[in-house]
Short mmCIF file of the C-alpha atoms (twelve columns), coordinates in Angstrom:
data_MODEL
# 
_entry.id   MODEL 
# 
loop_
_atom_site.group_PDB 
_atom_site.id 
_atom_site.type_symbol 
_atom_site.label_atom_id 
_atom_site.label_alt_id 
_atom_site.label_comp_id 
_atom_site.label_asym_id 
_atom_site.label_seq_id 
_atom_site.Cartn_x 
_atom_site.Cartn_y 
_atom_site.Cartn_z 
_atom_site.pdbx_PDB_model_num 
ATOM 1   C CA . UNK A 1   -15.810 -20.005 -12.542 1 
ATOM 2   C CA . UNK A 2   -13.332 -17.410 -11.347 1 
ATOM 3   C CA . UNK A 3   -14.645 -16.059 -7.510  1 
ATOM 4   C CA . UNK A 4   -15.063 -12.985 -9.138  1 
ATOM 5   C CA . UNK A 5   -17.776 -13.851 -11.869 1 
ATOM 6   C CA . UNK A 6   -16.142 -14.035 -14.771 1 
ATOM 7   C CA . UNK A 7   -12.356 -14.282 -16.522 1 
ATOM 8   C CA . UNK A 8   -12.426 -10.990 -17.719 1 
ATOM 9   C CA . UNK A 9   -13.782 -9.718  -14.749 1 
ATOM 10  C CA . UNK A 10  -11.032 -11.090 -12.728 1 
ATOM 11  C CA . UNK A 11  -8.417  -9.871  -15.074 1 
ATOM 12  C CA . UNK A 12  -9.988  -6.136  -14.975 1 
ATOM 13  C CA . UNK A 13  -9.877  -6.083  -11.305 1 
ATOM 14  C CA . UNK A 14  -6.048  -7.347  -11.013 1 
ATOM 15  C CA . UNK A 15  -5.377  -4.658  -13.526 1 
ATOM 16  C CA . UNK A 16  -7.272  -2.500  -10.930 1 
ATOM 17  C CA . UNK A 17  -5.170  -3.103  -8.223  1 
ATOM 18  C CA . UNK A 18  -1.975  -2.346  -10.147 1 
ATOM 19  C CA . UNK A 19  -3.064  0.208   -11.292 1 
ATOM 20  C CA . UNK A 20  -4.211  1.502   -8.120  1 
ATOM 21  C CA . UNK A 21  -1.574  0.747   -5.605  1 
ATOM 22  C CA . UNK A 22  0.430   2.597   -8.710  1 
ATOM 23  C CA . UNK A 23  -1.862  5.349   -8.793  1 
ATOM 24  C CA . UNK A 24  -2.138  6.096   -5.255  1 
ATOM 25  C CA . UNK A 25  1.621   5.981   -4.788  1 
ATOM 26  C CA . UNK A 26  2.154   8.826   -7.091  1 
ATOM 27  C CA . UNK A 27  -0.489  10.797  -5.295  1 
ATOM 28  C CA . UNK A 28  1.520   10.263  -2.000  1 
ATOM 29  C CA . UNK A 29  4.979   10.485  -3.072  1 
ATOM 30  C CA . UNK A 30  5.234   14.447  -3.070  1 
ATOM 31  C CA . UNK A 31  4.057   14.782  0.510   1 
ATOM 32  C CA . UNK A 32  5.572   11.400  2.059   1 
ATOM 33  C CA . UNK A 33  7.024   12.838  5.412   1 
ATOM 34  C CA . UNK A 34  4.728   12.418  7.939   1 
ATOM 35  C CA . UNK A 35  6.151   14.769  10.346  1 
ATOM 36  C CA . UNK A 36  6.685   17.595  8.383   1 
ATOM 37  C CA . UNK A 37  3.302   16.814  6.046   1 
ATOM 38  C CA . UNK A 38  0.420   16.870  8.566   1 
ATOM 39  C CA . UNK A 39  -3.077  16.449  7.581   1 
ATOM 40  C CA . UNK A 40  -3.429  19.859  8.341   1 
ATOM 41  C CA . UNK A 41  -0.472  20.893  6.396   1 
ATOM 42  C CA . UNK A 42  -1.462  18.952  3.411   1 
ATOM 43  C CA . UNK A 43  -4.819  20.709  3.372   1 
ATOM 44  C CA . UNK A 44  -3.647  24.010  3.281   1 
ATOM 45  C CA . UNK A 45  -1.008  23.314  0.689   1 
ATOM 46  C CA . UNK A 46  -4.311  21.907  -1.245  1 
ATOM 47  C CA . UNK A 47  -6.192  25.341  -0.576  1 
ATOM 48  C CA . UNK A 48  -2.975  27.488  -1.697  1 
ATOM 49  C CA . UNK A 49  -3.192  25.683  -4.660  1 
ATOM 50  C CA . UNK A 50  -7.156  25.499  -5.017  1 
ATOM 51  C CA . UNK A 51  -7.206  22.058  -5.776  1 
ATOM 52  C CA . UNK A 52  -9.803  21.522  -3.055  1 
ATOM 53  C CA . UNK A 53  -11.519 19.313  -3.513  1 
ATOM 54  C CA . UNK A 54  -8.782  16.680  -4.206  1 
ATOM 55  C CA . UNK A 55  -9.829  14.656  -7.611  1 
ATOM 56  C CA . UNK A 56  -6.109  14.628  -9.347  1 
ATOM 57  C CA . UNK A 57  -2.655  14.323  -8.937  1 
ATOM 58  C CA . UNK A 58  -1.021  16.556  -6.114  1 
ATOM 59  C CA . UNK A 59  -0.666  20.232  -7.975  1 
ATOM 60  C CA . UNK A 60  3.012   21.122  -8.166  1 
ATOM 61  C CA . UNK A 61  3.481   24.432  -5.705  1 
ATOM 62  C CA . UNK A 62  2.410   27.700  -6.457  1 
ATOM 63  C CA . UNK A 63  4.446   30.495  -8.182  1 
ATOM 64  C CA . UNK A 64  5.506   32.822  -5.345  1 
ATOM 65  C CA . UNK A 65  5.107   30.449  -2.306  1 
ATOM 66  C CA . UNK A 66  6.064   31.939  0.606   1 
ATOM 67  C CA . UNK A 67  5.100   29.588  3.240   1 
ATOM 68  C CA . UNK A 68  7.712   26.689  3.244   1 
ATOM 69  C CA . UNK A 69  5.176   24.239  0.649   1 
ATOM 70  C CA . UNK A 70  8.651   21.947  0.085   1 
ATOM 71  C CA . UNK A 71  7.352   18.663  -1.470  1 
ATOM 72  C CA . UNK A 72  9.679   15.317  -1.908  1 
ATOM 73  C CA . UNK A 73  12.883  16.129  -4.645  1 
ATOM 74  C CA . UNK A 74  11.123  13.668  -6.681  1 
ATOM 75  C CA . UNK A 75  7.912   15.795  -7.245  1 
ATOM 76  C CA . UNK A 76  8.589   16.957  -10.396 1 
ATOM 77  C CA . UNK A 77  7.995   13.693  -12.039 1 
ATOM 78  C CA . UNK A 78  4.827   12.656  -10.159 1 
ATOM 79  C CA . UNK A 79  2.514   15.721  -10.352 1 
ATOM 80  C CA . UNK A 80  -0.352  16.669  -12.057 1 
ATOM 81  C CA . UNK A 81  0.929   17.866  -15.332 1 
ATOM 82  C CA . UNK A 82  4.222   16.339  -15.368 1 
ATOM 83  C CA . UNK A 83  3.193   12.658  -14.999 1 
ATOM 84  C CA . UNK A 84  5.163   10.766  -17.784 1 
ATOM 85  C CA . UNK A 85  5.161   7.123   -16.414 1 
ATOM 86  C CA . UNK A 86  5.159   6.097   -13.000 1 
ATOM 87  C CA . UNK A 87  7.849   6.992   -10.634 1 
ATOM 88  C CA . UNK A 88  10.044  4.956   -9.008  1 
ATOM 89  C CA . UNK A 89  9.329   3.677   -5.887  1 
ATOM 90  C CA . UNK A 90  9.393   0.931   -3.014  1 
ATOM 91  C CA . UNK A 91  6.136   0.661   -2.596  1 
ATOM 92  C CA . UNK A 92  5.653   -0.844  -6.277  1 
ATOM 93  C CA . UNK A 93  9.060   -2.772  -6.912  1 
ATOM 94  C CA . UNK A 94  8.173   -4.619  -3.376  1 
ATOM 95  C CA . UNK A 95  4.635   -5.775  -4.892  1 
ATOM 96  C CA . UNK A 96  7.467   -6.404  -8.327  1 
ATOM 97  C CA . UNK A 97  9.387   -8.393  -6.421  1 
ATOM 98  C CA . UNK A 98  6.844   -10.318 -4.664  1 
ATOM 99  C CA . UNK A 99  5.516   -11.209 -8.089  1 
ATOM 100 C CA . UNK A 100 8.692   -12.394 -8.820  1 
ATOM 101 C CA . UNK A 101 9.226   -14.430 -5.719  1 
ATOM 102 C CA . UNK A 102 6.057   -16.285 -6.669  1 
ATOM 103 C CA . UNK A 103 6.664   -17.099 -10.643 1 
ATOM 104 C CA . UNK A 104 10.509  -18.109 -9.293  1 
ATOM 105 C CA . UNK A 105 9.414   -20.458 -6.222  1 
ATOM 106 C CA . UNK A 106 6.084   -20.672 -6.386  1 
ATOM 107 C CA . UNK A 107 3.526   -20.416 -3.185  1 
ATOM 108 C CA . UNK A 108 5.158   -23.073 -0.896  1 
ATOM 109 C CA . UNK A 109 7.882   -20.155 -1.313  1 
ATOM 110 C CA . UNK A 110 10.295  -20.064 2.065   1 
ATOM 111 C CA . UNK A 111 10.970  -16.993 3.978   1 
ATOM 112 C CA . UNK A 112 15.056  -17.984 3.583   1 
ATOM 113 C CA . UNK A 113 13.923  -17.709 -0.433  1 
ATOM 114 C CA . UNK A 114 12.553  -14.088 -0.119  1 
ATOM 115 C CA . UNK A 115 15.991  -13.310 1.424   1 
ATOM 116 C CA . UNK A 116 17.716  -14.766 -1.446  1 
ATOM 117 C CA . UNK A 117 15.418  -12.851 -4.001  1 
ATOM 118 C CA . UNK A 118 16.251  -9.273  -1.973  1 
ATOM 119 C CA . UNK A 119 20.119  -10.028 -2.432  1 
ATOM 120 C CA . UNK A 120 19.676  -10.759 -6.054  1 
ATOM 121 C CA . UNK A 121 17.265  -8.189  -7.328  1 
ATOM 122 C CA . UNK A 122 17.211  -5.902  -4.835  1 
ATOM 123 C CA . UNK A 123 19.752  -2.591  -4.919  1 
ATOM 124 C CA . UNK A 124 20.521  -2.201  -1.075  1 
ATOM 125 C CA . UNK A 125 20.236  1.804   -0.949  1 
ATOM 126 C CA . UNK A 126 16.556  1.046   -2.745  1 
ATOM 127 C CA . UNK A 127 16.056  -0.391  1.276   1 
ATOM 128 C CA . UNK A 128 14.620  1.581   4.353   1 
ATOM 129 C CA . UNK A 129 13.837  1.048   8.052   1 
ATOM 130 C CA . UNK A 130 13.172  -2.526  8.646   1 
ATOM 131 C CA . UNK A 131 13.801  -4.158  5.418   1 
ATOM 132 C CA . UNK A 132 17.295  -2.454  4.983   1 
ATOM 133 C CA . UNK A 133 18.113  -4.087  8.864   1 
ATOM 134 C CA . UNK A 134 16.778  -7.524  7.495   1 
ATOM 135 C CA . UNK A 135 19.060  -6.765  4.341   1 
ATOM 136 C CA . UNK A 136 22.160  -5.597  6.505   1 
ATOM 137 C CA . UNK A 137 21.515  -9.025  8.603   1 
ATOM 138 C CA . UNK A 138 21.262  -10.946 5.401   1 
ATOM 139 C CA . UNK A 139 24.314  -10.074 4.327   1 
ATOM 140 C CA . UNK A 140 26.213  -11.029 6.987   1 
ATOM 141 C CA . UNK A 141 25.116  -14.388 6.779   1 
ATOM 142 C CA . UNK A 142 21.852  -14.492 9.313   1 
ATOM 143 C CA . UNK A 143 18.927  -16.577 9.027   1 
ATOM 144 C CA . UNK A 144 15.021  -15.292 9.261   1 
ATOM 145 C CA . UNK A 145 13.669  -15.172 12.195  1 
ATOM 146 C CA . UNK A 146 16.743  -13.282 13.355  1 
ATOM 147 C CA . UNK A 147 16.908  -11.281 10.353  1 
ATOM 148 C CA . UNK A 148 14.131  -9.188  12.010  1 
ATOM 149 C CA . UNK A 149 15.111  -9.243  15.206  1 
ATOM 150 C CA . UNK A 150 19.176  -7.929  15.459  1 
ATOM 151 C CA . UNK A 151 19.675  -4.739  15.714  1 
ATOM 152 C CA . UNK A 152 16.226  -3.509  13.748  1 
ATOM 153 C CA . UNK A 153 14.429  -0.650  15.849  1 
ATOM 154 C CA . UNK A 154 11.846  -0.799  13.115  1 
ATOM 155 C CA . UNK A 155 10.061  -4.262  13.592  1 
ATOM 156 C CA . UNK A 156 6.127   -2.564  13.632  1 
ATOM 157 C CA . UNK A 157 7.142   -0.536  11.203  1 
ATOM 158 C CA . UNK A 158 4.618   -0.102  7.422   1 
ATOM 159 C CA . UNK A 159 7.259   -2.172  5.254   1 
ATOM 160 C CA . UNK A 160 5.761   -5.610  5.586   1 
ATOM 161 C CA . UNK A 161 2.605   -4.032  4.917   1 
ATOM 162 C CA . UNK A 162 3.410   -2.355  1.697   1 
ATOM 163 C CA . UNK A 163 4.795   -6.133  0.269   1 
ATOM 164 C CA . UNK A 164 1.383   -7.784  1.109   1 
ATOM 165 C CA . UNK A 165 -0.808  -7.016  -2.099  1 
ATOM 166 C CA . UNK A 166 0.844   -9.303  -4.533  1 
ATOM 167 C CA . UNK A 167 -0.884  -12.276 -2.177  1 
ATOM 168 C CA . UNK A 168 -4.132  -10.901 -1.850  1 
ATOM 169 C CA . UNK A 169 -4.249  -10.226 -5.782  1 
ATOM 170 C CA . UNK A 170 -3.137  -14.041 -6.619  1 
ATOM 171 C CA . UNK A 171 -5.736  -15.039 -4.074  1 
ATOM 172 C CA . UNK A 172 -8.555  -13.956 -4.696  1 
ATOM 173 C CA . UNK A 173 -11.854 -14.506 -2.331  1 
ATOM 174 C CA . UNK A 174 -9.070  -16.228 -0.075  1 
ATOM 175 C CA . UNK A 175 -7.983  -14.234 2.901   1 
ATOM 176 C CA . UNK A 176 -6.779  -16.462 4.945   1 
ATOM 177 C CA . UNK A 177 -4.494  -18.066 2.132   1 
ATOM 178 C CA . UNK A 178 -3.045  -14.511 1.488   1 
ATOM 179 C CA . UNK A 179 -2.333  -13.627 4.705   1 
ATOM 180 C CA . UNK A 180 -0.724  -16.864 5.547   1 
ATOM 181 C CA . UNK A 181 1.633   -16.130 2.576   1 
ATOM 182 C CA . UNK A 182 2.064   -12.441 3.491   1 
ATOM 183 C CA . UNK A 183 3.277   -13.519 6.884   1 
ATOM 184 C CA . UNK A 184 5.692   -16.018 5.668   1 
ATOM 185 C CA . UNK A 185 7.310   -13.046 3.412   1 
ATOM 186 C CA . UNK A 186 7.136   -10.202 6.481   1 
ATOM 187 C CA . UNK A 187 8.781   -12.704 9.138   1 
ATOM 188 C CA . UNK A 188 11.730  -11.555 7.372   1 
ATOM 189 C CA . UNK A 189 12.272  -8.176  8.756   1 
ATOM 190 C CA . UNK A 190 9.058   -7.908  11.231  1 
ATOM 191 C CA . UNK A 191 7.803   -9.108  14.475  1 
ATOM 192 C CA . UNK A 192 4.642   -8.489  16.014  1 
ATOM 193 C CA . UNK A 193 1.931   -5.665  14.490  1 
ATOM 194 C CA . UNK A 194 4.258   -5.326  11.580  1 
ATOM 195 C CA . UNK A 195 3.633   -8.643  10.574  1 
ATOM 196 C CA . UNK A 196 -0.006  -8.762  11.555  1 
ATOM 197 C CA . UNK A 197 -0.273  -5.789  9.468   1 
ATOM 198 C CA . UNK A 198 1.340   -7.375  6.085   1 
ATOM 199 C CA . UNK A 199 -1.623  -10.124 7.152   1 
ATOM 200 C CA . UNK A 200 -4.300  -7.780  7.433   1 
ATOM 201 C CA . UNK A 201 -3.126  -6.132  4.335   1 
ATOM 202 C CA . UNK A 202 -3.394  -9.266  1.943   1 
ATOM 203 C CA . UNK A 203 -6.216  -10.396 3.300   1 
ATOM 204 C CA . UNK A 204 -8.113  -6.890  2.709   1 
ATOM 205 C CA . UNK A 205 -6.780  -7.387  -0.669  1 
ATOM 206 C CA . UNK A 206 -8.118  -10.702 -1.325  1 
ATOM 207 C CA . UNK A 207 -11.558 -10.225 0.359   1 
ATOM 208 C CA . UNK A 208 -12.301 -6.984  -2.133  1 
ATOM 209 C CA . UNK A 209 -12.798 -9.507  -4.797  1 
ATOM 210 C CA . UNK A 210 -15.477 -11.033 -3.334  1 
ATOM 211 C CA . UNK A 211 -16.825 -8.957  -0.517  1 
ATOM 212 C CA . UNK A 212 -19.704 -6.517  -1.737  1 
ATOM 213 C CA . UNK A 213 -19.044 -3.417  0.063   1 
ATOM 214 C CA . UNK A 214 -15.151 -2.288  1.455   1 
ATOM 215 C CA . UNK A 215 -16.699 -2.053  5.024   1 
ATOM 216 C CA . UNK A 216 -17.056 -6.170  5.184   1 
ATOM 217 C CA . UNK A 217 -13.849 -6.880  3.007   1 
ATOM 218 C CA . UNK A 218 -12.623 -4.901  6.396   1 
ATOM 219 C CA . UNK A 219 -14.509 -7.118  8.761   1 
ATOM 220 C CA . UNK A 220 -13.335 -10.181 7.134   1 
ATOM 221 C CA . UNK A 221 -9.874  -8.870  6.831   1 
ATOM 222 C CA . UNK A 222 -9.591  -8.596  10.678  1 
ATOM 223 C CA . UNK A 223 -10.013 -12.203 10.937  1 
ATOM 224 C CA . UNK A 224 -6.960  -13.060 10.247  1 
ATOM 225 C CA . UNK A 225 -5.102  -11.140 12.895  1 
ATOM 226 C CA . UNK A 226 -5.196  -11.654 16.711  1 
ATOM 227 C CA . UNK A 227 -8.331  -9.752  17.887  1 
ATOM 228 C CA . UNK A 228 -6.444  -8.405  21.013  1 
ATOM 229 C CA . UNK A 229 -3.832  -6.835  18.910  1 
ATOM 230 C CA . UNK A 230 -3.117  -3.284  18.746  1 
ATOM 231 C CA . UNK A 231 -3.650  -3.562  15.117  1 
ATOM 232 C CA . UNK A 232 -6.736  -5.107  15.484  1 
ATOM 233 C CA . UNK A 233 -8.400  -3.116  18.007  1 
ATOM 234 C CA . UNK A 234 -7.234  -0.105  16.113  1 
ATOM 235 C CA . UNK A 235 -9.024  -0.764  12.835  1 
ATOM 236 C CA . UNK A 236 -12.062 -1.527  14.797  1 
ATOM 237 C CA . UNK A 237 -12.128 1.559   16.491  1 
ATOM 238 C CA . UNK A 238 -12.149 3.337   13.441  1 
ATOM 239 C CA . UNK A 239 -15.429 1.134   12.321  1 
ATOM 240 C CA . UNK A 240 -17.065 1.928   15.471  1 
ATOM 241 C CA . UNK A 241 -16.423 5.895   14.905  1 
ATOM 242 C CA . UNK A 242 -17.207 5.569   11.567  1 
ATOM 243 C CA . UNK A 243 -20.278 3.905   12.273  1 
ATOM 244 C CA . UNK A 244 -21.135 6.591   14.336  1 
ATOM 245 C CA . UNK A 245 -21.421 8.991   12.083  1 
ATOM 246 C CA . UNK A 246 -18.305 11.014  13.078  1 
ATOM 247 C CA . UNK A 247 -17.048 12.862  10.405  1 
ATOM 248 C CA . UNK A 248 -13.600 12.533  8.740   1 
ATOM 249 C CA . UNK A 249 -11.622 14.396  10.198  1 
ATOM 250 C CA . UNK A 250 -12.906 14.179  13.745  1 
ATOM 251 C CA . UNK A 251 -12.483 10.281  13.485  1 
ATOM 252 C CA . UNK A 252 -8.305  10.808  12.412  1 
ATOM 253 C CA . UNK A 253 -8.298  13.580  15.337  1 
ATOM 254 C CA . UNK A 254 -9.449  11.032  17.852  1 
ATOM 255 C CA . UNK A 255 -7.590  8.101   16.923  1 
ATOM 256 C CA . UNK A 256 -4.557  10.090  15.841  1 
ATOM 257 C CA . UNK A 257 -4.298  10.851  19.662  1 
ATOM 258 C CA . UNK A 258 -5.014  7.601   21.209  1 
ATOM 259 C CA . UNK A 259 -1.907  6.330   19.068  1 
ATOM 260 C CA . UNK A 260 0.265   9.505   19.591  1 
ATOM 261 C CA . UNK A 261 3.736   8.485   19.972  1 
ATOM 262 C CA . UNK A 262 3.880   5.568   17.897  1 
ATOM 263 C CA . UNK A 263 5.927   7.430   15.181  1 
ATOM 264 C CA . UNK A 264 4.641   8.129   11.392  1 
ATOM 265 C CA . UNK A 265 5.723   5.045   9.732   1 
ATOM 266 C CA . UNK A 266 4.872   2.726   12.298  1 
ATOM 267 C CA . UNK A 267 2.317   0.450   10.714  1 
ATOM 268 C CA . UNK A 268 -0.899  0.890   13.720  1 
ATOM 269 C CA . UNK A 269 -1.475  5.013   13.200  1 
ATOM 270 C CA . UNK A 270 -1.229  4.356   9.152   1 
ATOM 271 C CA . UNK A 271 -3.525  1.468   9.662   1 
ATOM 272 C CA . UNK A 272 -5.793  3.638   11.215  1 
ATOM 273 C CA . UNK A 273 -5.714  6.178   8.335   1 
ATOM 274 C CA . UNK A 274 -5.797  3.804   5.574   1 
ATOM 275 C CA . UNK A 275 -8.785  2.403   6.940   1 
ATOM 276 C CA . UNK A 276 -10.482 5.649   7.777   1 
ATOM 277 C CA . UNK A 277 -10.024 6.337   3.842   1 
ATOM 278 C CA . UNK A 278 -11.461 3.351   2.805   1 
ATOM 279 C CA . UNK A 279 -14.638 3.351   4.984   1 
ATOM 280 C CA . UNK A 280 -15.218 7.408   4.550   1 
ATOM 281 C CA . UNK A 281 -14.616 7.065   0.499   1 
ATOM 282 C CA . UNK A 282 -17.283 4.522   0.269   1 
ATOM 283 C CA . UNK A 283 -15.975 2.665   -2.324  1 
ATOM 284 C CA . UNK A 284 -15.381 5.610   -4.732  1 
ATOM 285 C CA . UNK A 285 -11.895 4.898   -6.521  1 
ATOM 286 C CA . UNK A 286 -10.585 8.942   -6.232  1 
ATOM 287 C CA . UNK A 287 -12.733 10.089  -3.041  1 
ATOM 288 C CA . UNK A 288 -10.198 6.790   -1.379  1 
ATOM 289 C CA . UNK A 289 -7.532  7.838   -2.642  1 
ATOM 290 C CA . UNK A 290 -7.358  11.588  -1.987  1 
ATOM 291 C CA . UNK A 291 -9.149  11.047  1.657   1 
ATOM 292 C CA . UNK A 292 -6.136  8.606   2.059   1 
ATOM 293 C CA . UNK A 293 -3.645  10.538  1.165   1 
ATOM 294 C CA . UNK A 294 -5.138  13.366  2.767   1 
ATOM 295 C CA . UNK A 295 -4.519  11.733  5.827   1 
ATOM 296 C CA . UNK A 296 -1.279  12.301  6.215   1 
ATOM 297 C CA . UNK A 297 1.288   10.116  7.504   1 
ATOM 298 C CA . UNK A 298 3.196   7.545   4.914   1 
ATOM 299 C CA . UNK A 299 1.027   8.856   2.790   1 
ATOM 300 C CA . UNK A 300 2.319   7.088   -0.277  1 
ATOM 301 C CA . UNK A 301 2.337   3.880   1.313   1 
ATOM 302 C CA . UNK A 302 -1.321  4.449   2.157   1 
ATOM 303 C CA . UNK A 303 -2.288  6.173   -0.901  1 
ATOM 304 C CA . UNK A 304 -0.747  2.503   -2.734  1 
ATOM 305 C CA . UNK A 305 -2.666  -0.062  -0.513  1 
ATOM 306 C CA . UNK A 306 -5.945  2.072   -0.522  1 
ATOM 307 C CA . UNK A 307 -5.761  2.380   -3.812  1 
ATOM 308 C CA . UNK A 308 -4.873  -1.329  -4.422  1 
ATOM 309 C CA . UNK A 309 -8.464  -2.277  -2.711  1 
ATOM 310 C CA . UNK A 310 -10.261 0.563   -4.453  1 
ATOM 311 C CA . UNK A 311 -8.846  -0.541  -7.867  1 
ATOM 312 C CA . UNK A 312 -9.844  -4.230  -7.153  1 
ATOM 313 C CA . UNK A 313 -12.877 -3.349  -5.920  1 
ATOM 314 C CA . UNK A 314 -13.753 -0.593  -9.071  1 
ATOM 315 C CA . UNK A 315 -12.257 -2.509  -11.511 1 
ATOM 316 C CA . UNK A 316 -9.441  -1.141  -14.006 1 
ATOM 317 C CA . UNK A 317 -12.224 -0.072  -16.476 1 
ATOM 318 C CA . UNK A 318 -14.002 2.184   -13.787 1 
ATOM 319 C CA . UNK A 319 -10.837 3.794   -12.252 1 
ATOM 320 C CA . UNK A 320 -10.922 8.051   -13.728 1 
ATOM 321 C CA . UNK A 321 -8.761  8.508   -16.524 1 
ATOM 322 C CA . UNK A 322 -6.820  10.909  -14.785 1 
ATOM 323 C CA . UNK A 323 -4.792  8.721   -12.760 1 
ATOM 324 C CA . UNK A 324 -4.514  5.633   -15.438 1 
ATOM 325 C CA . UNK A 325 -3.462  8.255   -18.812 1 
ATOM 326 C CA . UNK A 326 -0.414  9.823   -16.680 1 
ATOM 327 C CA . UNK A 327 0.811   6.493   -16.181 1 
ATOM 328 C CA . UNK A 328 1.634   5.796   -19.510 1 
ATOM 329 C CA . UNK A 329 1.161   1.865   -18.896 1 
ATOM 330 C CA . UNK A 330 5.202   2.231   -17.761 1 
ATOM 331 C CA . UNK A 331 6.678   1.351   -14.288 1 
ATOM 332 C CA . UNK A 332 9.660   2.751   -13.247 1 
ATOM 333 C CA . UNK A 333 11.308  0.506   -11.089 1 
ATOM 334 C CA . UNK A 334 14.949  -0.425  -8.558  1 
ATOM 335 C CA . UNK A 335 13.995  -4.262  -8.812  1 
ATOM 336 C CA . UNK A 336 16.869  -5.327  -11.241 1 
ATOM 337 C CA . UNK A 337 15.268  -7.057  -15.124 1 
ATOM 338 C CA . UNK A 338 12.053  -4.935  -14.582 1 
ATOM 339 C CA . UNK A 339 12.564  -1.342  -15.313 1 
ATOM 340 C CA . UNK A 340 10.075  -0.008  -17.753 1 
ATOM 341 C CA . UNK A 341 7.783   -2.881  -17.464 1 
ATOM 342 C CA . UNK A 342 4.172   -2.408  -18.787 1 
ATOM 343 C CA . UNK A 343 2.066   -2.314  -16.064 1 
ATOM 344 C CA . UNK A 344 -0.717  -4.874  -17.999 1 
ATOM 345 C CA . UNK A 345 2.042   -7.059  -18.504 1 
ATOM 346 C CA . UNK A 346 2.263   -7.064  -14.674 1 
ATOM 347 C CA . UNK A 347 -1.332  -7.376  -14.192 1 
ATOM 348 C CA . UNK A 348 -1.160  -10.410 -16.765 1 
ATOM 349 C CA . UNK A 349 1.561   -11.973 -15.164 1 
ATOM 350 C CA . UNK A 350 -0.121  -11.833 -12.300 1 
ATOM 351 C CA . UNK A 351 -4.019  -13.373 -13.554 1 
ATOM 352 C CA . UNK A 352 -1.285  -16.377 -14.354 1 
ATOM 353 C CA . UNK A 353 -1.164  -17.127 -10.966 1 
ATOM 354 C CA . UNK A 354 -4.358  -17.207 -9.939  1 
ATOM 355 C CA . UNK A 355 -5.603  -20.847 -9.077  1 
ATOM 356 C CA . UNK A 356 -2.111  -22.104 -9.525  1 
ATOM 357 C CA . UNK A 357 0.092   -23.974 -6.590  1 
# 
């Protein structure tokens, strides 16, 4: 008995969360710039291009704009419309290589080993903030923990986050496991909230399997982090306004300025937005998503995890068929021996490695 019910059960919901971390990454991806892309902006790009409300892919930018709309260089290929496969991105070859890491070493996997696996499948320009400090430290022959520590500014920053899903998917019901195995990949390149927040992450993952509504997969997800960490009492504020009955946008307004000056990729604020998208879209698989994304900050790295829990949650059979047909079943991806992988075969690979040691 599989802690989801039944085998295929447990299969459709891996394919879920492939599908949406994959989904929800292409929603981002045009407006991932978190300075320049404010919630506001993002909104009124939305009503220039009537496609309020959100329920598809970003719309590519009106004929005739005259108001500075300038999405990503890469939107052309991940728009409504011009979808042909997914794009490529970090956000999905991390969760890639993670499966990797695990089908290579296994789950007593050592942080040294996920060091090894960046230098080997891993292009180094395919690298940002943190993990391209942990990289440049790699290289020249340093060891984890100091990997994360010399001369990387971006130690709380979302990338340890973004590799945590792989662990909740392989462990399902199990968020304690997952997050113990997400921290022993993020101690590579983070200290502090950005590791809690790779924890957090996998463990959010894990719980949607078994929890029955997204608000106590939360609850159960903060149990593996410190309670007195900024992370923690972050997420919990955003319960506690959501629980009030605040609305959206008035709960982002007020936590958006009790973290002001934290910076747009730093893994707290997108915490707090990731979880505002998950609580306010109510376990809906596009009203996540597009709230998400809507959000504003690293939006694609938000859109991916929110819609990694909304997929597992939904189920790959109950996710719209306007953000699985785009995808074409085809990945696009940096992490060398896996471009143009099937995204099922992923989501098989995966189910292998449930239950396994």
């Amino acid at each position: 008995m599989t802690p989801v019910g039944t085998e295929h059960e447990l299969a459709d919901r891996v394919l879920g969360g492939w599908l949406g971390r994959i989904a929800g990454n292409m929603l981002g991806k045009p407006v991932e710039q978190g300075d320049l892309w404010t919630r506001d902006r993002i909104d009124r790009y939305l009503r220039r291009a009537a496609a309020l409300p959100l329920t598809d892919y970003l719309p590519e930018p009106p004929p005739g704009d005259d108001e500075g709309f300038e999405l990503r260089p890469e939107w052309r290929q991940c728009v409504r419309g011009r979808i042909h496969g997914s794009c490529r991105d970090d956000d999905v070859d991390y969760a890639i290589l993670g499966l990797d890491l695990l089908e290579t070493h296994g789950f007593d996997f050592s942080t040294e080993q996920v060091g090894d696996l960046w230098l080997l499948r891993l292009p180094y320009l395919q690298t940002f903030t943190a993990e391209r400090a942990a990289y440049r430290n790699l290289a020249n022959g340093l060891k984890p923990p100091l990997t994360a520590t010399y001369d990387n500014p971006h130690q709380e920053w979302i990338g340890a986050l973004i590799r945590a899903d792989i662990f909740g998917w392989t462990r399902p019901g199990l968020p304690h496991r997952a997050a113990s195995l997400a921290r022993r990949d993020a101690v590579l390149s983070h200290t502090g909230n950005g590791v809690y927040g790779a924890m957090w992450a996998a463990a959010l993952v894990s719980a949607a399997f078994t929890a029955p509504t997204v608000r106590q997969a939360l609850t159960e997800a903060l149990t593996v982090i410190p309670a007195s960490s900024r992370l923690a009492r972050t997420v919990r504020r955003v319960i506690s306004l959501h629980d009030t009955r605040l609305s959206w946008e008035d709960t982002l307004t007020t936590v958006s300025e009790e973290t002001a000056g934290l910076g747009w990729i730093h893994t707290v604020p997108n915490a707090a937005v990731l979880t505002a998208g998950l609580l306010y879209g109510d376990g809906d698989f596009t009203r996540t998503i597009t709230l998400t994304v809507r959000g504003g900050l690293d939006t694609d790295s938000n859109g991916a995890t929110a819609g990694s829990v909304a997929g597992v949650l939904t189920g790959a059979e109950a996710i719209p068929a306007q953000w699985q047909d785009p995808l074409e079943d085809t990945v696009r991806s940096a992490v060398f021996g896996f471009d143009g992988v099937r995204i099922s075969e992923l989501a098989d690979r995966t189910l292998r490695l449930v239950g396994s040691e």
